[in-house]
C-alpha positions as CSV (number, residue, x, y, z in Angstrom):
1,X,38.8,-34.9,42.4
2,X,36.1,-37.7,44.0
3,X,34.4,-37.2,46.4
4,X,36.8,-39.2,49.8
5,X,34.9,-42.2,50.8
6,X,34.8,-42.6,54.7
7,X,33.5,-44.7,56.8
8,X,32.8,-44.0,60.3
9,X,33.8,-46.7,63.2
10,X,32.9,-46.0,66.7
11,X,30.7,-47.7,69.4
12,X,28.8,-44.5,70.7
13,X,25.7,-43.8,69.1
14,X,26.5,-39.9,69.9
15,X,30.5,-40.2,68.5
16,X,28.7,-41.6,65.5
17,X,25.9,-39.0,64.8
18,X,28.7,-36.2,65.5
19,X,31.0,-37.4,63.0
20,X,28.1,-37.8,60.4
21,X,27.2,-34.8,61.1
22,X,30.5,-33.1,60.3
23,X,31.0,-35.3,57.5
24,X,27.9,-34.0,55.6
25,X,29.1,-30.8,56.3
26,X,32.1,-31.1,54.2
27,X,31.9,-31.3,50.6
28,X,34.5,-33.5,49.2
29,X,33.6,-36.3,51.9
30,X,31.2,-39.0,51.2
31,X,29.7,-41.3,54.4
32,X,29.6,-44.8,53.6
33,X,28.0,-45.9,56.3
34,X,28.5,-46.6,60.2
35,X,30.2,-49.5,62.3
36,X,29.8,-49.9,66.1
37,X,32.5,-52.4,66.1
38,X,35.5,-54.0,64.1
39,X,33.9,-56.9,63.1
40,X,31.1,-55.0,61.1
41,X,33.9,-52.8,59.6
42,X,35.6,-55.4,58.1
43,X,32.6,-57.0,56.6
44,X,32.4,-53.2,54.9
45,X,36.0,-53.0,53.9
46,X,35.7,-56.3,52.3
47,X,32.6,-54.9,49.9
48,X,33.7,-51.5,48.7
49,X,36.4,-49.1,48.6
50,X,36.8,-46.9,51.4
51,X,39.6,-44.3,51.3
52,X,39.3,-43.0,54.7
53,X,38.4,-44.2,58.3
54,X,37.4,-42.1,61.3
55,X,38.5,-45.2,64.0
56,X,37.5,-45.5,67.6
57,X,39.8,-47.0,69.4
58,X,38.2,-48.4,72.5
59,X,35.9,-50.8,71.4
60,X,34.8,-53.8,72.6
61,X,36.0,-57.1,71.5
62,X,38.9,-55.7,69.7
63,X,40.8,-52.3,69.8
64,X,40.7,-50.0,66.7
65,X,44.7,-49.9,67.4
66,X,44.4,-54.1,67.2
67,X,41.7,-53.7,64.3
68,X,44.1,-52.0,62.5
69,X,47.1,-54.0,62.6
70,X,45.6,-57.0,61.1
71,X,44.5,-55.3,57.9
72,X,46.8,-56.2,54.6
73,X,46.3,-53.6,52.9
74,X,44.5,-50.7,55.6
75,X,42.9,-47.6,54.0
76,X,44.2,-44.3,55.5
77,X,43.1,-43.7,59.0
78,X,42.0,-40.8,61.4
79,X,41.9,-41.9,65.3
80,X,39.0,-40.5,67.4
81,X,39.4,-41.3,70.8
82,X,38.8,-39.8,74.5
83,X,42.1,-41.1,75.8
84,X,45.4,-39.2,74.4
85,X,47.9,-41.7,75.5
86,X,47.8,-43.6,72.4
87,X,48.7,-40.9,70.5
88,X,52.3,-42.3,70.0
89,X,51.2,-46.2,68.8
90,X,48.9,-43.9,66.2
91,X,52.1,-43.0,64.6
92,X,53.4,-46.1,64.5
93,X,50.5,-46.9,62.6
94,X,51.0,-44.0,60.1
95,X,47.7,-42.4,61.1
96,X,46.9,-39.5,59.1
97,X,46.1,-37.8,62.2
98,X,44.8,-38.3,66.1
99,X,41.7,-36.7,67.0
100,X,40.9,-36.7,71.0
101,X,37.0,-36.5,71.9
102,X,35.1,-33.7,72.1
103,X,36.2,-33.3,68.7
104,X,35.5,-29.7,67.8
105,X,34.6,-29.4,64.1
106,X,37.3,-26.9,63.5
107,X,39.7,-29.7,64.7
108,X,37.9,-32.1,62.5
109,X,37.9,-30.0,59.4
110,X,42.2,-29.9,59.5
111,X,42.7,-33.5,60.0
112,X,40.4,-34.0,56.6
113,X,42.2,-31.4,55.1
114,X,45.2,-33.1,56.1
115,X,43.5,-36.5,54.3
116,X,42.5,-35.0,51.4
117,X,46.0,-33.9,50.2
118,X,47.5,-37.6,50.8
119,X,44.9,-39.0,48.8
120,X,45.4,-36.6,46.3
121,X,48.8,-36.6,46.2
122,X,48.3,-40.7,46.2
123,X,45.8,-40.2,42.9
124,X,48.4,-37.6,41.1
125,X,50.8,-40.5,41.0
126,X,53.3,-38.1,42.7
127,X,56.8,-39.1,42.9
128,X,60.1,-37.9,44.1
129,X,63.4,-37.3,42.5
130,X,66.0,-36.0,44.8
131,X,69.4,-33.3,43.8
132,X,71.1,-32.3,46.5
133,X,74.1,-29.1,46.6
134,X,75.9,-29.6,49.3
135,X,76.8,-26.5,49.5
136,X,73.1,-24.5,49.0
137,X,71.4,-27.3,51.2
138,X,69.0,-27.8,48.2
139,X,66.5,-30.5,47.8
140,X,64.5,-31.2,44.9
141,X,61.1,-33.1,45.0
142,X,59.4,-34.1,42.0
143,X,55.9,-33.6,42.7
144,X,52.2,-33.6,40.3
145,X,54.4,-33.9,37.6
146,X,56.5,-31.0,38.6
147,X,60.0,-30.1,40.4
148,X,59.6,-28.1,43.4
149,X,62.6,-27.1,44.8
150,X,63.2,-27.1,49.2
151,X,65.5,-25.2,50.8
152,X,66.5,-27.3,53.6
153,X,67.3,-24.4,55.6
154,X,63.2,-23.9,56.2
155,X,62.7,-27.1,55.9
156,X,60.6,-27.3,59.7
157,X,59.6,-31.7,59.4
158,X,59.0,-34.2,57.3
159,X,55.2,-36.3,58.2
160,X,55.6,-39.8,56.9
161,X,52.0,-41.1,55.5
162,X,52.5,-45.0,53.9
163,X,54.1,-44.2,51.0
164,X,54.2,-40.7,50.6
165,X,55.7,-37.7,52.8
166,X,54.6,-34.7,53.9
167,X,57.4,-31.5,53.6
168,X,56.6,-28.6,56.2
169,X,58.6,-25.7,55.3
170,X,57.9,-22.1,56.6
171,X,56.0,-21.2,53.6
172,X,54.0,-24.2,53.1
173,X,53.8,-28.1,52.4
174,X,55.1,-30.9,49.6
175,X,53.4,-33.9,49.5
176,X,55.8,-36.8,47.4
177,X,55.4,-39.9,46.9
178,X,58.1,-41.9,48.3
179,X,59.5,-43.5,52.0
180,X,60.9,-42.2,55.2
181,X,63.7,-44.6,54.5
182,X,64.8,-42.4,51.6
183,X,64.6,-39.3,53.4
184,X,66.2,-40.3,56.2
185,X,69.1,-41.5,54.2
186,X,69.3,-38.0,51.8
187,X,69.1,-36.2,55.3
188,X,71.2,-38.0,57.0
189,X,74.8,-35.7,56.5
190,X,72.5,-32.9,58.1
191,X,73.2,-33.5,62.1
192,X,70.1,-30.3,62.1
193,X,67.7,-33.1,61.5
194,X,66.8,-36.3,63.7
195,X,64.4,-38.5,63.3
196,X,61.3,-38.5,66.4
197,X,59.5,-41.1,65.9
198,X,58.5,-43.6,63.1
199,X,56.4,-40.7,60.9
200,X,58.7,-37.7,61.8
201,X,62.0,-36.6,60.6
202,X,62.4,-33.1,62.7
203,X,64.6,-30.2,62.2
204,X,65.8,-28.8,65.5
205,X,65.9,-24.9,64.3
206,X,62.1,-24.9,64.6
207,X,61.9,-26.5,67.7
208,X,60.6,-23.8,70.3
209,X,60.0,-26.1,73.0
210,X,60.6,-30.0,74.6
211,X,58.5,-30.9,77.0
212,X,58.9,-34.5,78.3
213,X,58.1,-36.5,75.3
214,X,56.8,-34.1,73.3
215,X,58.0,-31.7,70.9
216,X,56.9,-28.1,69.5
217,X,57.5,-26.9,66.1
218,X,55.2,-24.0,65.7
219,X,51.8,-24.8,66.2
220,X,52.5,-28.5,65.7
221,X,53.2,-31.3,68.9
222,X,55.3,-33.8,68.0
223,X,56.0,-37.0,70.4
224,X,58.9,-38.7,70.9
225,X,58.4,-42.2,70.1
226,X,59.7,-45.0,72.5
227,X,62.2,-46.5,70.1
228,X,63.7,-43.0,69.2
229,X,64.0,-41.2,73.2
230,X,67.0,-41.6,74.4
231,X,69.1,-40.6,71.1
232,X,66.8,-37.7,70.8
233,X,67.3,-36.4,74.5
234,X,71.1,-37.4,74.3
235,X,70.9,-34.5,71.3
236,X,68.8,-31.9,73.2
237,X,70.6,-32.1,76.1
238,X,73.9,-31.2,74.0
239,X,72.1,-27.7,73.9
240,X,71.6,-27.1,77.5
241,X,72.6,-24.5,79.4
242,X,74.0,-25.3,82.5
């Protein structure tokens, strides 16, 4: 595979240099170059092909939230920031992932890894084909070429990315390309799954915890977006003990 081209886009001199500095410590990313603000970052969108972007989002002039919602045709996006309450608009944005400052390059190194099988899923020209048995709660994804069979039963969230989805399962992960529209809809005679938020489609088996607006499947937060709250706790709250 190519080396992922990223671009870094940030008005801190330090967030910058630690981000490059990561960056060229990780083979399979390539550094494009630097913006301190949106406007400079569109001017470099506009001249080569980026596949990723590490966004600040407080920025003067314009948000990298705002930035990013009047690109046509955005590449994918990481969001540093030193504020986590924006973490849920991110999803609505179909961030790959949401990184709060001090970013620790362990941190950094699983949101990449995160990017890198999108983008190769997105190069493999994945895409899905779906059999269900009702009976056997089977699902079958076509993916690089293959069919990869889910059993639904460890089946722990689906990640929406654009146009491709991420399958968590207790083993591992299935990256296909197609919507969360279409997932939704296969899923949708399962009452074990709910949808969260616009990116995740969770199954309440793996939840261990709710806390507020957020939810825990194993080492993975998940937050409740505004749109989705009320059906979601109206479910959870079936399961309460009194």
């Amino acid at each position: 595979m190519q080396n992922i081209k990223a671009l870094i886009v940030d008005d801190e001199p330090l967030a910058q240099d630690i981000l490059e500095t990561y960056i060229l410590k990780t083979p399979e990313l390539e550094l494009l170059g630097k913006c301190k603000n949106a406007l400079e970052a569109f001017g470099m969108l506009n001249k080569q092909q980026v596949d990723l972007v590490l966004l600040d989002i407080n920025m003067p002039e314009i948000s990298g939230i705002d930035f990013l919602k009047t690109l046509k045709n955005p590449p994918h996006v990481i969001f540093t920031t030193a504020y986590s309450e924006f973490a849920v608009e991110s999803y609505e944005l179909n961030a790959i992932d949401y990184l709060v400052k001090p970013i620790a390059f362990e941190r950094f190194l699983k949101a990449i890894n995160k990017a890198r099988d999108i983008i190769q899923g997105q190069t493999s020209n994945t895409n899905i084909s779906v059999s269900t048995n009702a009976g056997n709660n089977i699902l079958f994804v076509k993916s690089e070429g293959k069919l990869i069979k889910i059993d639904l039963s460890k089946l722990c969230f689906v990640e929406g990315l654009k146009n491709y989805l991420c399958l968590w399962t207790d083993s591992g992960k299935v990256i296909v390309h197609s919507t969360m529209k279409n997932i939704e809809d296969t899923l949708a005679g399962m009452s074990n799954f709910i949808r969260v938020n616009k990116s995740y489609i969770i199954n309440i088996a793996y939840v261990s915890e709710v806390d507020g607006n957020a939810i825990r499947i194993k080492d993975q937060l998940i937050t409740i977006g505004n749109t989705y709250r009320d059906e979601v706790h109206k479910i959870f709250d079936n399961y309460k003990l009194l």
